[in-house]
C-alpha positions as CSV (number, residue, x, y, z in Angstrom):
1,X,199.5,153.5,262.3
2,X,196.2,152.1,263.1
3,X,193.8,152.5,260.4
4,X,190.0,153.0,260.4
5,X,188.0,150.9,257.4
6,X,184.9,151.7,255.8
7,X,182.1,149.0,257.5
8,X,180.7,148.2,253.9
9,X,183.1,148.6,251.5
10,X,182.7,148.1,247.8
11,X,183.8,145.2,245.7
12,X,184.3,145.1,241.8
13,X,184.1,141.0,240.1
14,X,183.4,141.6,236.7
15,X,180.8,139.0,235.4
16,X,179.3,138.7,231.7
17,X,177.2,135.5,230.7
18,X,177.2,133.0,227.6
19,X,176.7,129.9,226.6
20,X,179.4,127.0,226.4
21,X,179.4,124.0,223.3
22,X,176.1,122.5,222.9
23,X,176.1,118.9,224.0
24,X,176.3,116.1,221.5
25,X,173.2,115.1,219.6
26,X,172.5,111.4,220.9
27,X,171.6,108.1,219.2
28,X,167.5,108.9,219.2
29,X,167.8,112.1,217.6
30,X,166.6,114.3,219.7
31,X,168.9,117.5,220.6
32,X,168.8,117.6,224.6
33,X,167.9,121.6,226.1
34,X,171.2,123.7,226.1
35,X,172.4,124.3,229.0
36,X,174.1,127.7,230.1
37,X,176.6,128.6,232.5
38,X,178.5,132.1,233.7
39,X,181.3,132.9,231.7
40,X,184.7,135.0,233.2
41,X,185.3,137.3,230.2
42,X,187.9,138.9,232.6
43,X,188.7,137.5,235.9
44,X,189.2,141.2,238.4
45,X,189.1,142.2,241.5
46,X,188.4,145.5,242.5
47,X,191.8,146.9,241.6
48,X,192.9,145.7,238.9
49,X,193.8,142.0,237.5
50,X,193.6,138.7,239.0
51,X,196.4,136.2,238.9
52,X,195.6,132.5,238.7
53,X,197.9,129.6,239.4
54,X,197.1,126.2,239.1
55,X,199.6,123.6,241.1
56,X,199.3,119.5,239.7
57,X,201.9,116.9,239.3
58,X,198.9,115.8,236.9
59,X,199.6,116.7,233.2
60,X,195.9,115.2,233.0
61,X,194.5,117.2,235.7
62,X,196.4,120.2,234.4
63,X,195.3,120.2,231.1
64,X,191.5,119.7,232.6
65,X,191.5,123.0,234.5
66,X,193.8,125.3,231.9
67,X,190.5,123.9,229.1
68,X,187.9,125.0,231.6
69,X,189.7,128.3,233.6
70,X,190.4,129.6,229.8
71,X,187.3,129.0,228.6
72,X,185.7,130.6,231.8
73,X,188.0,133.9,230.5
74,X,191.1,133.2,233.2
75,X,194.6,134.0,232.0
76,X,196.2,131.1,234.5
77,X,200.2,130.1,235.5
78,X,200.6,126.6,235.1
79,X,203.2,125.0,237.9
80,X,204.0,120.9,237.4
81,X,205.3,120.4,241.2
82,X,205.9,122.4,244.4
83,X,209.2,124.0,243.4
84,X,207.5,125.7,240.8
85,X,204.0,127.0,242.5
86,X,206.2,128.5,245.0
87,X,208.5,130.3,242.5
88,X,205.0,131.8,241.2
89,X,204.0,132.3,244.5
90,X,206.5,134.7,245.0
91,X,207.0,136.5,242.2
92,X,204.8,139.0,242.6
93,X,203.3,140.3,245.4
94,X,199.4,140.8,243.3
95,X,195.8,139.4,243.8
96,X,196.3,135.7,243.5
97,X,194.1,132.7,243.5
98,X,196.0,129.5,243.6
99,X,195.0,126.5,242.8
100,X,197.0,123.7,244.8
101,X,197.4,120.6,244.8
102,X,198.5,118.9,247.9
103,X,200.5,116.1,247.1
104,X,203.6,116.8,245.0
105,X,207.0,116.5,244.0
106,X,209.1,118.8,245.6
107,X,207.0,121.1,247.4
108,X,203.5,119.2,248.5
109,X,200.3,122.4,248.8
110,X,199.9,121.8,252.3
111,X,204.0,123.2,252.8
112,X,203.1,126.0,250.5
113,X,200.1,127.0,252.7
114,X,202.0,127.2,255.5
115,X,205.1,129.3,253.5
116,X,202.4,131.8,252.2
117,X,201.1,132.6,255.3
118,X,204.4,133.7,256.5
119,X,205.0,136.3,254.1
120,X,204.1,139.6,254.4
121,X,202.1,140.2,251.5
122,X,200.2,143.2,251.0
123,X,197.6,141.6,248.5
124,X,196.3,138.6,249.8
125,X,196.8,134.8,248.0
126,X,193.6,132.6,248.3
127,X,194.3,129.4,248.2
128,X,192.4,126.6,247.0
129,X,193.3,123.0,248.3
130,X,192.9,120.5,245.3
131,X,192.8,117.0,246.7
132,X,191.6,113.1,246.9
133,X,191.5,113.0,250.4
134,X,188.4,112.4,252.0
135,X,188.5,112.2,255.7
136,X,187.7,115.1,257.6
137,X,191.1,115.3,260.0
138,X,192.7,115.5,256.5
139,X,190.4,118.9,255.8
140,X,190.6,120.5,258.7
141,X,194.4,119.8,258.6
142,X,194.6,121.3,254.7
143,X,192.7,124.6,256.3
144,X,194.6,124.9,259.6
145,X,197.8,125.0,257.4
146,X,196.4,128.3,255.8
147,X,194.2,127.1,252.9
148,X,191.0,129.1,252.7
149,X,188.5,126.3,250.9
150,X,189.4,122.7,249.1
151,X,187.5,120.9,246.7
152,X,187.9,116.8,245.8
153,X,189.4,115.1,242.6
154,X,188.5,114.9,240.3
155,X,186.6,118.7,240.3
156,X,183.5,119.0,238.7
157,X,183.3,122.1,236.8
158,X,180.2,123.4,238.3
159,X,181.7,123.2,241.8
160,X,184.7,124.4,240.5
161,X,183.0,127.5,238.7
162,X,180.9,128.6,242.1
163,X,184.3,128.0,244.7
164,X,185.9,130.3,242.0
165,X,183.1,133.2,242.3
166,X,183.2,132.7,246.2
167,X,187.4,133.0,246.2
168,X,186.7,136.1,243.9
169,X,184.6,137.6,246.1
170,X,186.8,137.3,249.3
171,X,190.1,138.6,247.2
172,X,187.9,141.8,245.8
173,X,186.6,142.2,249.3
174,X,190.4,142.0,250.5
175,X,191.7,144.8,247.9
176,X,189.0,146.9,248.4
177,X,189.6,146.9,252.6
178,X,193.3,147.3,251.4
179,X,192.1,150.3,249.2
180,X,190.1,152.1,252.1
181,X,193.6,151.5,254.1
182,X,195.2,153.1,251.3
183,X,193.0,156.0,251.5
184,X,192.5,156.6,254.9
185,X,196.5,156.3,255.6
186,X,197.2,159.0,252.7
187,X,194.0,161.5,254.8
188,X,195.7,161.0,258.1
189,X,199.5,161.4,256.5
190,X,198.4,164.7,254.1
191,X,195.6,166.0,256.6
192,X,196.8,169.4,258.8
193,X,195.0,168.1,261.8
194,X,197.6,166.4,264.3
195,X,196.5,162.7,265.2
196,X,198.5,160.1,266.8
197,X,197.6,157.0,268.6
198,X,199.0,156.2,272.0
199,X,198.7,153.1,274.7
200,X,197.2,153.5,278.1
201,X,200.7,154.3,279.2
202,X,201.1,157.3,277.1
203,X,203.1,155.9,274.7
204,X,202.8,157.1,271.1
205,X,202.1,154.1,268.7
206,X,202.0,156.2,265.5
207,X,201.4,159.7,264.7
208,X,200.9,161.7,261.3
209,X,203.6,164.1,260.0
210,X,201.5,167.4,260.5
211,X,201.7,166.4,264.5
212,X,205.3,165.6,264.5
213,X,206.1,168.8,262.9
214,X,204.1,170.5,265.6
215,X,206.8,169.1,268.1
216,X,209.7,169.8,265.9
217,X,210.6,166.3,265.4
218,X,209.9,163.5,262.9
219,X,207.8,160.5,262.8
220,X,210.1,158.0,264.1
221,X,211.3,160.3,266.6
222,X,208.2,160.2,268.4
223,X,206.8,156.6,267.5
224,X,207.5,154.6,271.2
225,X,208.2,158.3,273.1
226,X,205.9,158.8,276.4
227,X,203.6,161.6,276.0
228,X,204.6,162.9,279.4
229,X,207.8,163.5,277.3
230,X,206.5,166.9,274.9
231,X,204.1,168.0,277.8
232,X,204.8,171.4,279.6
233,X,206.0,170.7,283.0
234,X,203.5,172.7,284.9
235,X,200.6,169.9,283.1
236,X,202.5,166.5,283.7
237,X,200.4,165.8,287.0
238,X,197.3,166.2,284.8
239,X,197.9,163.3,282.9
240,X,197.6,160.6,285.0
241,X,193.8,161.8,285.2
242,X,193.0,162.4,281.6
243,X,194.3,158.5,281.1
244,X,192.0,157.7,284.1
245,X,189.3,159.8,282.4
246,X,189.6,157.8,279.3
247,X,189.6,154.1,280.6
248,X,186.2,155.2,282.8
249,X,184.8,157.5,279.7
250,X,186.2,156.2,276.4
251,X,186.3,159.5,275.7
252,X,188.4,163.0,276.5
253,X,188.7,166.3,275.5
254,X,189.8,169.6,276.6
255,X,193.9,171.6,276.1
256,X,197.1,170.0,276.5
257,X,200.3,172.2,276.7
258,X,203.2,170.8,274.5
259,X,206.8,171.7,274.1
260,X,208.5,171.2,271.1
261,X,212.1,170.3,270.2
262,X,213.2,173.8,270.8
263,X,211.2,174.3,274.0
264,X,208.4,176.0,272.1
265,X,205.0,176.0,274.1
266,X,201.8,175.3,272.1
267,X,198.4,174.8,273.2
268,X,196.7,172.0,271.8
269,X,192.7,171.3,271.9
270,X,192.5,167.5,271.2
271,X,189.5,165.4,271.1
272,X,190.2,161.7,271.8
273,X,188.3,158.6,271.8
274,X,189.6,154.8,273.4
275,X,189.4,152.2,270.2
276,X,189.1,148.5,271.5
277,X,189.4,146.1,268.3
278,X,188.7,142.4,269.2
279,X,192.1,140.4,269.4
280,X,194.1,143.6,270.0
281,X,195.3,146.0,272.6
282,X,193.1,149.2,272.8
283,X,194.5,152.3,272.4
284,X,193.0,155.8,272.2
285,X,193.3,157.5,269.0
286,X,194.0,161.4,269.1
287,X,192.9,164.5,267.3
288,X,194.1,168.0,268.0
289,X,194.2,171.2,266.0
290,X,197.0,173.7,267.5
291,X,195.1,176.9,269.5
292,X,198.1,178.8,270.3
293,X,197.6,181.6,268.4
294,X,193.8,181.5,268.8
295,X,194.0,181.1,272.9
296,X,196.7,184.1,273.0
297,X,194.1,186.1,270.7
298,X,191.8,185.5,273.3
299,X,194.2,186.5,276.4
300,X,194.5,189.7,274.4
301,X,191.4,190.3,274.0
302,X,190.4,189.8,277.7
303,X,193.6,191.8,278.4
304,X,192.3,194.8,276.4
305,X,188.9,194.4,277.7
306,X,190.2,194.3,281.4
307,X,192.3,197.3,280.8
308,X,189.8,199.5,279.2
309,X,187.2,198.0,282.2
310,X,189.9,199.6,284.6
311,X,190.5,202.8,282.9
312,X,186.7,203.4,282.2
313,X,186.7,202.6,286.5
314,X,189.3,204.8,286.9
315,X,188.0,207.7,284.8
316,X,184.7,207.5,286.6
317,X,186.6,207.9,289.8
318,X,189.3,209.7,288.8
319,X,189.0,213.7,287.8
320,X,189.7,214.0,283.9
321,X,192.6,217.5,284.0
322,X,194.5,216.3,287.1
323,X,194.2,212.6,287.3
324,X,193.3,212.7,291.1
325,X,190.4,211.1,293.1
326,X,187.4,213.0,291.9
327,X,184.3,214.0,294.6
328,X,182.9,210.4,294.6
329,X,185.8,208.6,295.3
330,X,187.1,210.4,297.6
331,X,183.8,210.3,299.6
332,X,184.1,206.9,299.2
333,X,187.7,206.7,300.5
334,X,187.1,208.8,303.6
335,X,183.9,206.6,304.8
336,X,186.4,203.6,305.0
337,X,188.9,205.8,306.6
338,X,186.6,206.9,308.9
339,X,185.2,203.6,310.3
340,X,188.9,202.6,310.8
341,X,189.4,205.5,312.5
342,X,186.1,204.8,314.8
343,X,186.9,201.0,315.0
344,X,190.1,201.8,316.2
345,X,189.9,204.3,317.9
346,X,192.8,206.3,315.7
347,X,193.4,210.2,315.0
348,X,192.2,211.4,311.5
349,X,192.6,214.6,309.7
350,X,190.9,216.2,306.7
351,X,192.4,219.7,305.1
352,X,190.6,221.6,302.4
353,X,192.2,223.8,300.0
354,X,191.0,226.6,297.8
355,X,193.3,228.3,295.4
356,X,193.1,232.4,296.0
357,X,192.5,235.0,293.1
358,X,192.5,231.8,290.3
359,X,189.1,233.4,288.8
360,X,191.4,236.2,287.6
361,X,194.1,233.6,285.8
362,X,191.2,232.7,283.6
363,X,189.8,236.2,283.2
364,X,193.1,237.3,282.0
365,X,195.2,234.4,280.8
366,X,193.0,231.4,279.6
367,X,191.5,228.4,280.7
368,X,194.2,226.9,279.3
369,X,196.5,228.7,281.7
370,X,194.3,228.2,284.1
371,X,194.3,224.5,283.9
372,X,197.9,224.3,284.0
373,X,197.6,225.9,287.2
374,X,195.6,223.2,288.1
375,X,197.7,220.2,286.9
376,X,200.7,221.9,288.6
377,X,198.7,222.3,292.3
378,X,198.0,218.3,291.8
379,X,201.4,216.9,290.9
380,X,202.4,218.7,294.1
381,X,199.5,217.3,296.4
382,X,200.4,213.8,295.1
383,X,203.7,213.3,295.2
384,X,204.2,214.4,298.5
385,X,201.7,212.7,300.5
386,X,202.0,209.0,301.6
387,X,200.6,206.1,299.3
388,X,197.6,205.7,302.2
389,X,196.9,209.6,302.2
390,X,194.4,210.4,299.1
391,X,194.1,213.9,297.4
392,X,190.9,215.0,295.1
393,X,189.1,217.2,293.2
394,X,186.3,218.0,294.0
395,X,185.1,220.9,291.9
396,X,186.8,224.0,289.7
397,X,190.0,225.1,292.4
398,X,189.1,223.2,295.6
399,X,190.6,220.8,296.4
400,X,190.8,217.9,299.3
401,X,192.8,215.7,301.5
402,X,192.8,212.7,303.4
403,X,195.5,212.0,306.0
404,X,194.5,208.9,307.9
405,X,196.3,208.1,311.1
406,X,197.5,211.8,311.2
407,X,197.0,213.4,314.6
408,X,197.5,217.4,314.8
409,X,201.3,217.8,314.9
410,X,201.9,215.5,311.5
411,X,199.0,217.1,309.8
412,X,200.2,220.5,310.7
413,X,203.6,219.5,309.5
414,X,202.2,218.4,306.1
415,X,200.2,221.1,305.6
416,X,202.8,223.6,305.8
417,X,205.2,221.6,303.8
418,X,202.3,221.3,300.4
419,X,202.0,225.4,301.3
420,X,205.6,226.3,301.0
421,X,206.0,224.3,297.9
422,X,202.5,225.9,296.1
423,X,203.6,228.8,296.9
424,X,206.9,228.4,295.5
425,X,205.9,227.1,292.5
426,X,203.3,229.8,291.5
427,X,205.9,232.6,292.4
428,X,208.0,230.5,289.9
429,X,205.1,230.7,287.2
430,X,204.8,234.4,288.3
431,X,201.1,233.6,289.5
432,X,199.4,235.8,291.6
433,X,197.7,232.3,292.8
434,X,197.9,232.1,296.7
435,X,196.5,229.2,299.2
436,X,194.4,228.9,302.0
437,X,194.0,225.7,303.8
438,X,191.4,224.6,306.6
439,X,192.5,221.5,308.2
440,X,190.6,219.5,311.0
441,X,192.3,216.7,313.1
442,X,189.9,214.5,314.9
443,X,190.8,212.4,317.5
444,X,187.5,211.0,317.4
445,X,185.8,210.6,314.1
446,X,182.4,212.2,313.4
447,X,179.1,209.7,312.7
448,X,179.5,211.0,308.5
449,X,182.3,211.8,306.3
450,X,180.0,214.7,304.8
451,X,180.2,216.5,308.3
452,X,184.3,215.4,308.2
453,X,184.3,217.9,304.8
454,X,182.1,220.4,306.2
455,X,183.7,221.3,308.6
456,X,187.2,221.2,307.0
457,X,185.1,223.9,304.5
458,X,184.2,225.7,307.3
459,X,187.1,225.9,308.8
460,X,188.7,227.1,305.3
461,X,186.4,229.7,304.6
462,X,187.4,231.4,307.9
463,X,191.2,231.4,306.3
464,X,189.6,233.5,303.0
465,X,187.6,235.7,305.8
466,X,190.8,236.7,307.6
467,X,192.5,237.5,304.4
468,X,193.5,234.7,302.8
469,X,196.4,232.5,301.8
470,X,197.2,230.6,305.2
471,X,196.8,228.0,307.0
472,X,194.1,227.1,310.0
473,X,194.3,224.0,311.8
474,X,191.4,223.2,314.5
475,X,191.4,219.8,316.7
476,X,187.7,218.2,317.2
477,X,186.0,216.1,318.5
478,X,182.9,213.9,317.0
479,X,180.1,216.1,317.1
């Protein structure tokens, strides 16, 4: 997985000072100024130890730098010829500092640079070339070949000392970029977030265990799969522009529907952002937190608030007891049907209907009787009318009807259909409750649906004049 390092990260060498042996007194006397140098009391890099070889054919040159690396507080591995630095070499795999030289038996440095930087170490090995060679070509050969400084024969100690401190510094700084690694590979690999890393083709190039668990499958299982692979079908097309918007952008963001291994959908919000490293490919680095259960809270929720929207519209249309249009709607209603009719030049007819002698169910049985009158006398009116007619309430035991496209004969057939079966069913509740019905037909529609009711009132009232519980049926024209 590709891993993000801190810019400045922290390095540990620790240093302590003293003094080495006091120079000889000379001939005249006189005791020369002491000089002082920086002492290694422990050679460290930032986590932990530091391992010290030193490579010469030269018991001479051997014994030189064990005196001065020991007395500078190094704990060194001494190697007579090639053969043997690269055993060292590869012993362990720690913080190393080598000291080479590059001519000797066996094995000469310059091989054993080149072997080092094949292996795949994960501390690093800095390598200083020890040598008598002068000309430059031979240098810049020696650090080609993988060395990382050089310094002549014979060394001076002070040169020595400060290529030392500068090799420390580069391995601490190493360790401590391996360390942030470390660190930053164990947060993406524990963290609950889901982040991958993919290539401008889609392809995954790594991606933490919490995200392949979120597809049902493992690590390596998805490592090299296309992400066009674990979308929802439906969201495929989409993809192609969300890699377009992130070559333009750098950036993307916004819900991507996945499947997972047992065809699962989950709705992921992700938040990615195109990486371009020198000297690599880019690649877009991905985080996501799974919303399914959050976005279908929220469909819910709008669901719910949709429904309650409708049934508060429906109840302010709708008459509370019967559950039929009430006055308003049906006025509403009609003035449509009525400028269809007009447009259209179509038949329309409008009944009213009272219910006869109901005041005396109340008086004597309840308004609770009374109301089951009422929710008997609208279950009839609805279901047998057409889905386009509409029947209301429009106050205490009147009600209304709409019958649009009904010319005289089908509205009088209607009519005296709903009257046969009210009647039936109030002798079947032993109700002395009795109809009468004014119904007007137009064959051309009035200029206002209040005169449409009016006279369809009108026309019922005559009914309840002439003794009630019938039927009259008038044909008019617009007035």
């Amino acid at each position: 997985m590709h891993s993000v390092l801190p810019l400045s990260p922290r390095f540990d060498v620790s240093m302590s000072t003293g003094s080495r042996k006091s120079e000889s007194v000379p001939a005249s006397g006189k005791a020369e100024p002491k000089r002082t140098a920086s002492r290694q009391t422990t050679a460290n890099c930032a986590t932990g130890p530091l391992r010290l070889i030193v490579a010469d054919d030269s018991a001479v040159i051997r014994e030189l730098l064990r005196r001065l690396l020991e007395g500078w507080g190094y704990e060194i591995h001494l190697a007579a010829d090639g053969a043997e630095a690269w055993e060292l070499l590869q012993s362990a795999d720690v913080p190393t500092i080598a000291i080479l030289d590059w001519i000797m038996p066996g094995i000469e440095g310059i091989e054993l640079c080149r072997r080092m930087r094949t292996l795949n170490r994960r501390h690093y090995t800095y390598i200083l070339l020890l040598t008598a060679k002068h000309e430059s070509q031979d240098l810049i050969e020696g650090l080609r070949s993988g060395a990382d400084d050089y310094i002549r024969k014979p060394p001076a100690p002070g040169e020595l000392e400060a290529r030392l401190l500068v090799a420390q510094r580069i391995v601490s700084f190493q360790e401590s970029l391996l360390a942030a690694q470390e660190r930053y590979r164990n947060l993406v690999e524990n963290s609950t977030a889901l982040i991958c890393t993919h290539d401008l083709e889609g392809n995954m190039v790594s991606i933490n265990p919490a995200a392949a668990r979120g597809l049902g499958r493992t690590v390596e299982e998805c490592v090299g799969k296309n992400i066009r692979e674990v979308l929802a079908p439906e969201t495929i097309p989409g993809f192609d522009l969300y890699l377009q918007e992130i070559r333009q952008n750098q950036v993307a963001s916004g819900n991507m529907v996945v499947l997972d291994s047992a065809g699962q959908r989950h709705i992921w919000a992700y938040s990615n952002r195109l990486i371009q490293d020198r000297g690599a490919a880019p690649y877009v680095l991905g985080h996501a937190q799974d919303v399914t259960e959050q976005v279908q809270m929220q469909k819910a929720l709008r669901d719910s608030r949709d429904a309650l929207l409708e049934a508060e519209m429906r109840l302010a249309r709708s008459d509370a007891l019967t559950g039929l249009a009430n006055r308003r709607a049906f006025y509403e209603k009609a003035e449509i049907e009525r400028k269809r009719a007009v447009r259209y030049a179509r038949p329309l007819s409008m009944a009213y209907v009272d219910l006869d002698n109901f005041k005396r169910v109340n008086d004597t049985s309840g308004h609770e009787a009374g109301d089951q009158i009422l929710v008997t006398v609208a279950g009839i009116l609805q279901n047998n009318l057409r889905a386009e007619d509409v029947a209301a309430r429009l106050g205490g035991d009147e009600f209304a009807l709409l019958l649009p496209e009904a010319g005289h004969a089908s509205a009088a057939f209607v009519m005296n259909k709903l009257h046969r079966l009210l009647t039936s069913a109030m002798q079947e509740k032993h109700s002395h409750v009795t109809f009468s019905m004014g119904v007007v037909t137009y064959d051309t529609a009035p200029e206002s649906t209040e005169m449409m009711v009016q006279k369809a009132d009108q026309v019922m009232y005559e009914v309840k004049r002439q003794g009630k519980n019938s039927i009259r049926h008038v044909r008019s024209k617009a007035e």
